[in-house]
N, C-alpha and C positions, 0 to 999 in steps of 0.2 A: 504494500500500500504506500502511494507517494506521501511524503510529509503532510502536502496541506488537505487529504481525504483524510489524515487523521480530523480533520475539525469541519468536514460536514455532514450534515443532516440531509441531505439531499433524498424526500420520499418519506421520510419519518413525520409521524401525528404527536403533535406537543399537547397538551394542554395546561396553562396558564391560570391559577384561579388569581383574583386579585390583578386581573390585568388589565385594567382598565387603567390604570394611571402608575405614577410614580414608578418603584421599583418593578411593581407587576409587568408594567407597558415596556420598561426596558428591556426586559426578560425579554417579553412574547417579540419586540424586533429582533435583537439579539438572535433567536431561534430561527425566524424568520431569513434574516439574510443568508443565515449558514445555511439555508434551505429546504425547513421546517415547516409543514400544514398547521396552522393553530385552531385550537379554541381557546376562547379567552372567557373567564367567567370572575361575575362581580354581582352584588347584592343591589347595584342602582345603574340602570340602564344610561342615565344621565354623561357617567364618566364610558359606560361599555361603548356605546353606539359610535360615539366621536371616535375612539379607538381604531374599534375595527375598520370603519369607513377608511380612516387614515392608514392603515395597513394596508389594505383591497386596493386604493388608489395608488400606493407603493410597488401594487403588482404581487403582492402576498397572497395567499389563501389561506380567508381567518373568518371564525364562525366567531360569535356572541353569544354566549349563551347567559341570561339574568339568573344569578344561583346562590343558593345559603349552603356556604361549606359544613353547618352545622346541621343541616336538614336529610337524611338518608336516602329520600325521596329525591332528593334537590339532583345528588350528588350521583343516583342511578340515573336520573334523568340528563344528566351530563354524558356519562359515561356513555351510556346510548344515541344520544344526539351526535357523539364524536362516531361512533364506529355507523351510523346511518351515513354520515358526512364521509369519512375516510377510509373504513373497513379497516382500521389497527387504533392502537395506542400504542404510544412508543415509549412517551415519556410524560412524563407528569411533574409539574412544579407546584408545590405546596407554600403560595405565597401570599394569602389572603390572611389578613393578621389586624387587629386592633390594639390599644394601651389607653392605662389608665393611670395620672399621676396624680397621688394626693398621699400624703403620709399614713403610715400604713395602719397606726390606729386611728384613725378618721374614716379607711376604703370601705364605704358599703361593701356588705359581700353581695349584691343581685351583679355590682361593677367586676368584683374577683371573678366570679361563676363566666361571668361573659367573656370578660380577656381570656381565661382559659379556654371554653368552651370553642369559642374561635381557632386560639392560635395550635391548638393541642390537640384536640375534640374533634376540628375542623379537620386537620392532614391526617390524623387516626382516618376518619369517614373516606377520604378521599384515595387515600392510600389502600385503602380497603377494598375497596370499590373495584379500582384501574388493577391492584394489584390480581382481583380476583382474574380480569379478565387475562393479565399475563401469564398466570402462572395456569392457564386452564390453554389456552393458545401455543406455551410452550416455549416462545423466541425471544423470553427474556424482556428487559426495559428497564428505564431509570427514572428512578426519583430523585426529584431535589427539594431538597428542604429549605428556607429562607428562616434560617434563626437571627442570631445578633448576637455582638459583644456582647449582651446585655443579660446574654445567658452564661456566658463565661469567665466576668467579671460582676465584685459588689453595685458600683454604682458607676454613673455614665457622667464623668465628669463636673460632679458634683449637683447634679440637677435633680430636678425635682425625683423623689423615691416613688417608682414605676415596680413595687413589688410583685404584683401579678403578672407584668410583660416578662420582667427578670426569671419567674419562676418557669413560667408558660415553655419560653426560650432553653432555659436551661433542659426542660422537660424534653423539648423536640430535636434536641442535640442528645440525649438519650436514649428517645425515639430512631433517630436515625439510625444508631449504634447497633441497637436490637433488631432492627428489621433488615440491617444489612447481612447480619447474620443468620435471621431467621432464612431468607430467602436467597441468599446470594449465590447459593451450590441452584440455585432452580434458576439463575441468569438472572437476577432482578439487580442490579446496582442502586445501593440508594448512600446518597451523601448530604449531606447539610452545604452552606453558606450563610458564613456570620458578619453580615458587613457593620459597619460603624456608621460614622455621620458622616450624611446623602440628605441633599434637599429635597425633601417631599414633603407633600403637607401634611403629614404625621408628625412630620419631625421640626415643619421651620419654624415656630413658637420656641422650642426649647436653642436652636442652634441660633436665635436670634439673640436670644438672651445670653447665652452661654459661649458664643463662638470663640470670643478671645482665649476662654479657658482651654475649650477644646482642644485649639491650637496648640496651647500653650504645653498640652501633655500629648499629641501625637507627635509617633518620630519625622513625619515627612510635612510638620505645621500647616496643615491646612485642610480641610471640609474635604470629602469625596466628592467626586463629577460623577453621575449616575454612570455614564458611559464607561467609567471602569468597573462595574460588575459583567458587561457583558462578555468578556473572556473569562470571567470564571465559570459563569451558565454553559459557557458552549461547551468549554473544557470539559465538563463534568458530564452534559448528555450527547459530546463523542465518543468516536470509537476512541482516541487520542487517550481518555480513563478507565479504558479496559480493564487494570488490574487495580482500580482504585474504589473499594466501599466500604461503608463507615465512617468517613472521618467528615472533618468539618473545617471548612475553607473559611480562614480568615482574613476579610478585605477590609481594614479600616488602616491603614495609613499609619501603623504600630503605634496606633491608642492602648492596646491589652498589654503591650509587649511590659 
């Protein structure tokens, strides 16, 4: 295989939850240009529809699908909508995630139950789901998991205490560990990606506040460009990570280090 087939997709069915914007939307071009069929799935048609149009107008082939990674129903109906659309799943990226910052004896738990139920609950359902289809089809596939520092380290440069993201996170850097093992002899690759601080609007409230600090303790002083996650995504759902499952890729700009 030449070098640069190690890093495409060229024919493979992605699906994307949370794609609709920020980190999600990167991902799902990312896959795309390597050569990637998408479906992209999100809870508000609002962020989805702009998306995908702007994919399809790129010359992509990229479904929408409106869907609650917490719903079982949602998450079958994904999975079907993808294999009526493309006849596989290849790959799956588990990026659909929420946070709640307020100190931690103050956090409603109805706010704890939700951050986890999303960030945890949600790639359980999802992974479940794709994974049934892979491992009954037989030709293997990849997951990626979208953790964060935030599961690797106490606190995120001094900001506000996000203990249910941090738990969630740490949780799904776990998750990964075990299902890569569970499943890995039946061809199923699955890995995490923990990036750091990336402008999106989950994050620009706290990086606005915080930026100088941020700075001021990563090694390479400065905020992430979303555009550098996308070689870690391809990396991980090419052939290029063949002998690579379980672990967890960390992209922040040595904040953890």
């Amino acid at each position: 295989m030449e070098l640069q087939d190690l890093f495409r997709l060229d024919g493979k069915a992605a699906l994307v939850t949370g794609g609709g914007r920020g980190i999600g939307k990167t991902i799902a071009e990312a896959l795309a240009e390597a050569g990637a069929r998408l479906v992209i799935t999100g809870r508000r048609a609002e962020w989805l529809t702009p998306a995908e149009a702007e994919l399809r107008e790129r010359g992509f082939a990229c479904t929408a699908v409106v869907a609650d990674v917490t719903q079982p129903e949602d998450a079958d109906r994904v999975a079907q909508s993808m294999l009526d659309t493309y006849g596989a799943i290849d790959i799956l990226v588990n990026n659909a995630g929420q946070t709640w910052g307020q100190p931690t004896e103050d956090v409603p738990l109805e706010k704890w139950r939700q951050v986890l139920e999303v960030n945890i609950t949600g790639a359980f359902i999802m992974s479940q789901r794709v994974g049934r289809y892979m491992l009954e089809h037989g030709q293997g596939g990849r997951i990626i998991n979208i953790a964060s520092i935030a599961g690797l380290v106490a606190g995120e440069a001094g900001g506000m205490p996000t203990i249910a993201y941090n738990a969630s996170k740490a949780a799904l850097i776990a998750f990964t560990r075990s299902l890569a093992m569970e499943w890995g002899r039946r061809g199923i690759l699955v890995n995490a990606i923990a990036p750091g601080w990336f402008p999106t609007r989950m994050a620009a409230k706290t990086i606005e506040a915080l930026q100088e600090r941020i700075i001021a303790r990563s090694a390479l002083g400065r905020i992430g460009d979303l555009n550098e996650l996308r070689g870690a995504v391809v990396f991980l759902a090419a052939p290029a990570s063949s002998y690579i499952t379980g672990q967890t890729l960390v992209v922040d700009g040595g904040l953890s280090i």
